[in-house]
C-alpha positions as CSV (number, residue, x, y, z in Angstrom):
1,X,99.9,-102.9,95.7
2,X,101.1,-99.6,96.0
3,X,104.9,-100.0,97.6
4,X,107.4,-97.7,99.1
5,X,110.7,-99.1,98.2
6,X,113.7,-97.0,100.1
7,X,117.2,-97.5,99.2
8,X,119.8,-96.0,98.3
9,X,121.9,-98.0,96.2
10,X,121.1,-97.2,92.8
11,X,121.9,-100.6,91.4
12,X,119.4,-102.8,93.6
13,X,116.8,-99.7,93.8
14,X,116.5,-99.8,90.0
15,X,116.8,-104.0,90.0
16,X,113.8,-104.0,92.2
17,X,111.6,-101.4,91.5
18,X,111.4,-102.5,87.4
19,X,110.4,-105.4,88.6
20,X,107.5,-104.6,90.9
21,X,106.4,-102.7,88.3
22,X,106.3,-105.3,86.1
23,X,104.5,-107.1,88.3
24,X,101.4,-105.1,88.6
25,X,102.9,-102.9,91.3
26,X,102.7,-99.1,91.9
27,X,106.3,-98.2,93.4
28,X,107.3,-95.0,95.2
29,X,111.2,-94.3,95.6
30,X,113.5,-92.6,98.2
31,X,117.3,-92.9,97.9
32,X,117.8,-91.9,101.4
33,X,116.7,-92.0,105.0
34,X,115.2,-88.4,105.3
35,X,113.1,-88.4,102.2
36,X,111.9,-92.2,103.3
37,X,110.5,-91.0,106.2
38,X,108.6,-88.6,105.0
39,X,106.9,-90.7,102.2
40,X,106.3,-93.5,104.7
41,X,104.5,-91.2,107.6
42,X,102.9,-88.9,104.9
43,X,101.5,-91.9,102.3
44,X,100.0,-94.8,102.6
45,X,101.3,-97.8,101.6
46,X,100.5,-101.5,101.4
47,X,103.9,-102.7,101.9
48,X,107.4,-100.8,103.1
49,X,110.9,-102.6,101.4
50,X,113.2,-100.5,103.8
51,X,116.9,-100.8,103.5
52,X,118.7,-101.3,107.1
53,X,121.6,-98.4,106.3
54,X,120.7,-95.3,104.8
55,X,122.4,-91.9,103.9
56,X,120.8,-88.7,105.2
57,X,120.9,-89.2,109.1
58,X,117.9,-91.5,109.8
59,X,118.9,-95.3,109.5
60,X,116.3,-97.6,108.3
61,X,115.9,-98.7,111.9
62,X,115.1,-95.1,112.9
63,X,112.1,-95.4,110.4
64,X,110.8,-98.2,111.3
65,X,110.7,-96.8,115.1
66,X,109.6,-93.8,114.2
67,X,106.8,-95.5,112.5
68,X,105.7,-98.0,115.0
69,X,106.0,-95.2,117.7
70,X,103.4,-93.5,115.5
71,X,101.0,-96.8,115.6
72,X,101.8,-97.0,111.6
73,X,101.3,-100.9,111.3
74,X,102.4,-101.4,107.4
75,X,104.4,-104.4,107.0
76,X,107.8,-104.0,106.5
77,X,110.3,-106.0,104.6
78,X,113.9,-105.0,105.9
79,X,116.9,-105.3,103.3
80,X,120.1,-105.4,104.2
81,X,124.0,-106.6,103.9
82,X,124.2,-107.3,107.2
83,X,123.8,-111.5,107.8
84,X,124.2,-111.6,111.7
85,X,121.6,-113.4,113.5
86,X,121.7,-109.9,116.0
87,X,121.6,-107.8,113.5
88,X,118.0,-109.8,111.8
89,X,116.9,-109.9,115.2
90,X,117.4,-106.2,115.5
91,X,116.0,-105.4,112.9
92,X,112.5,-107.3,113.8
93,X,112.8,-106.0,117.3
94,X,112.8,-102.7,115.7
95,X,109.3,-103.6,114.1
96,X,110.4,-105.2,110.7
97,X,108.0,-107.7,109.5
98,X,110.8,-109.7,107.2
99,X,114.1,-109.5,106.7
100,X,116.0,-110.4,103.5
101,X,119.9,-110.1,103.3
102,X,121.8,-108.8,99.9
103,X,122.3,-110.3,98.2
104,X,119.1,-112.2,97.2
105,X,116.8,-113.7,94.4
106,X,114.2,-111.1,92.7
107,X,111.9,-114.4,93.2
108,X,112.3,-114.8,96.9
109,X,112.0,-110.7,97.5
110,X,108.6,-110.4,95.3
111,X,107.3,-113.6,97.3
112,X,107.7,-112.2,100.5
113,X,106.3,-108.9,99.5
114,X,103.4,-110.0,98.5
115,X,102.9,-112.6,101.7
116,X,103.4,-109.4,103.5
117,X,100.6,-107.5,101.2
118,X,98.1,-109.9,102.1
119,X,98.7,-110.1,105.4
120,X,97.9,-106.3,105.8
121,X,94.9,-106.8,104.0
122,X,93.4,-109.1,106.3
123,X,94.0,-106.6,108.8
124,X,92.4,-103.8,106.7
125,X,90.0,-103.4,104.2
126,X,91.5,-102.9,101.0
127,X,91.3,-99.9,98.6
128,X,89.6,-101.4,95.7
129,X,88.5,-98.5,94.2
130,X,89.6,-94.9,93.1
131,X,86.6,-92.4,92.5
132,X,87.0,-88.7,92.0
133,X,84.0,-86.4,90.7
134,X,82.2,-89.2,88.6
135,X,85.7,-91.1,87.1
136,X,85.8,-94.5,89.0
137,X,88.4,-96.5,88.8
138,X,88.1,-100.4,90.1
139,X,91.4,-101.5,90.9
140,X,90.5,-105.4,90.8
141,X,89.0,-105.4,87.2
142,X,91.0,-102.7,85.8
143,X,88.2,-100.8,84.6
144,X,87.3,-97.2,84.5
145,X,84.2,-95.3,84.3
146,X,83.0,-91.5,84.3
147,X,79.3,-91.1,84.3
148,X,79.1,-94.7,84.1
149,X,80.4,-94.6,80.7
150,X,82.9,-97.0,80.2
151,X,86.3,-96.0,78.9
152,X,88.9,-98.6,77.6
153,X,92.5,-97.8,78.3
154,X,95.9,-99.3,77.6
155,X,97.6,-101.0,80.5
156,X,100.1,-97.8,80.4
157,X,97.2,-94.9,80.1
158,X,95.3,-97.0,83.5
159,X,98.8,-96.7,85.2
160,X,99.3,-93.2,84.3
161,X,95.2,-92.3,85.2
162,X,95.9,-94.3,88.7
163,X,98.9,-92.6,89.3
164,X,97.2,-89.0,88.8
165,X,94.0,-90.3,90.7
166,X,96.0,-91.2,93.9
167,X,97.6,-87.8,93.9
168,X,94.4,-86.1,92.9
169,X,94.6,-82.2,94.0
170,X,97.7,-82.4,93.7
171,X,100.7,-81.2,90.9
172,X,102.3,-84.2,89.5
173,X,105.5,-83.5,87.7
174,X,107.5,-85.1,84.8
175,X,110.1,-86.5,87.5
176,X,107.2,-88.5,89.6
177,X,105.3,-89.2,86.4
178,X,108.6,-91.0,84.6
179,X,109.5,-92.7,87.8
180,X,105.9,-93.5,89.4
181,X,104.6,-94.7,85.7
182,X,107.4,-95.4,83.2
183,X,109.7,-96.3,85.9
184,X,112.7,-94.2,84.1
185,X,115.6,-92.2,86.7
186,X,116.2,-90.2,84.2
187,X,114.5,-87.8,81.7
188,X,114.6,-89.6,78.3
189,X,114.2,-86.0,76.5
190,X,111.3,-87.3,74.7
191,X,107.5,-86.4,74.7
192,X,106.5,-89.8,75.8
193,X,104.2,-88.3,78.9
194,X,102.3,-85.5,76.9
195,X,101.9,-88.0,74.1
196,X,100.2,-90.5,76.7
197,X,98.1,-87.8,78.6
198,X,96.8,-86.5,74.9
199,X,95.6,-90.0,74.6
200,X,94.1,-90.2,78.1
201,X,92.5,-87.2,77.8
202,X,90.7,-87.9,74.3
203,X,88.9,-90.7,76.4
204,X,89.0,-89.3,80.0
205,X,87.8,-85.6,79.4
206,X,86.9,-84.7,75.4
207,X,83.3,-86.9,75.7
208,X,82.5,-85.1,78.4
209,X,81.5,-81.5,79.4
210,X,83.9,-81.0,82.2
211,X,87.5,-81.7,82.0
212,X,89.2,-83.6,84.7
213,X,93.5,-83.7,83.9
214,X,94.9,-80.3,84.1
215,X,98.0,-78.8,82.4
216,X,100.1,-77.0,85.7
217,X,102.4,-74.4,83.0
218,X,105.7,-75.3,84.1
219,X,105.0,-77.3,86.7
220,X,103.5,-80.8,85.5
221,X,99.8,-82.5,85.5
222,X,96.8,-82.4,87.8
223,X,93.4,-84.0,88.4
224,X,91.1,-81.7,89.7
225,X,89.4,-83.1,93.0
226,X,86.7,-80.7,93.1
């Protein structure tokens, strides 16, 4: 699933973000409530892990109005310190779909996530597939074609092509690339990302006439859409 995970407490953020990605999951970060609600009424997501107090203005309650006032119907899985039977019940007034008080097990957090994932999918089709000019990507086999030529990939090189597929068109920088594929918060100094889109390239583009993963001088990586 691809999650939005918005907290700002370094500590938990980085606890559970390594591991929903080592779960399968695609996880987006904000560490505050301004940049959250941009990501949550600009992306899609399968399922929102929203934290109840937030830095930047906008509370996580705000969000979650904000988005239910918008007729944005992604589940959402509140966190927060407060324990208070009026403050859980605030929070689902709001239009929270869970609530889970700090602290709490890893366990009980990815089971409730993922109750709340396939809830939404009953309630939508699910994206099952990426395809951008000829490269297809099937999300439930983990297998990727261009031309309907196979191409075998490492579980890190599918990451890193699903990660530039989903923002297809668009520049993709070493911050979102380390953070949205390697899950690092920092920059490691090392050429780990241009070693791994060398490698995806030599399968992705060099077969083929028309290259697909663009270098942006300065800027990052993009996937042409058209």
């Amino acid at each position: 699933m691809r999650i939005l995970l918005v907290e700002d407490d370094p500590t938990v953020r980085g606890f559970v973000a390594k591991g929903l990605t080592e779960t399968g999951h695609l996880v987006e970060q904000a560490d505050n409530g301004k940049d959250g609600l941009f990501l949550a009424v600009s992306e899609k997501f399968d399922v929102i892990i929203l934290d109840r107090m937030l830095p930047g203005g906008i509370d996580g309650l705000r969000i979650l109005e904000t988005l239910r006032s918008q007729a944005n119907a992604t589940p959402v899985l509140i966190l927060s310190a407060l324990a208070d039977v009026d403050d859980r019940v605030a929070g689902l007034k709001a239009g929270g779909d869970d609530y889970l008080t700090k602290p709490f097990a890893f366990s009980e957090l990815l089971a409730r996530v993922e109750a709340l994932g396939r809830r939404g999918r009953n309630e939508s089709a699910p994206q099952t597939k990426l395809e951008i000019n000829g490269l297809e990507m099937d999300l439930l086999s983990r297998t990727v074609k261009r031309e309907g030529q196979k191409i075998d990939l490492q579980p890190r090189e599918f990451r890193l092509l699903e990660f530039l597929m989903r923002h297809a068109g668009q520049v993709v920088t070493r911050t979102m690339l380390l953070e949205g594929v390697w899950d690092y918060h920092f920059d490691p100094q090392t050429n780990v990302i241009d070693v791994h889109v060398s490698r995806l390239r030599q399968k992705v583009d060099k077969p083929f006439e028309q290259p697909l993963i663009h270098t942006v001088r300065n800027a990052g990586y993009m996937l042409r859409a058209d």
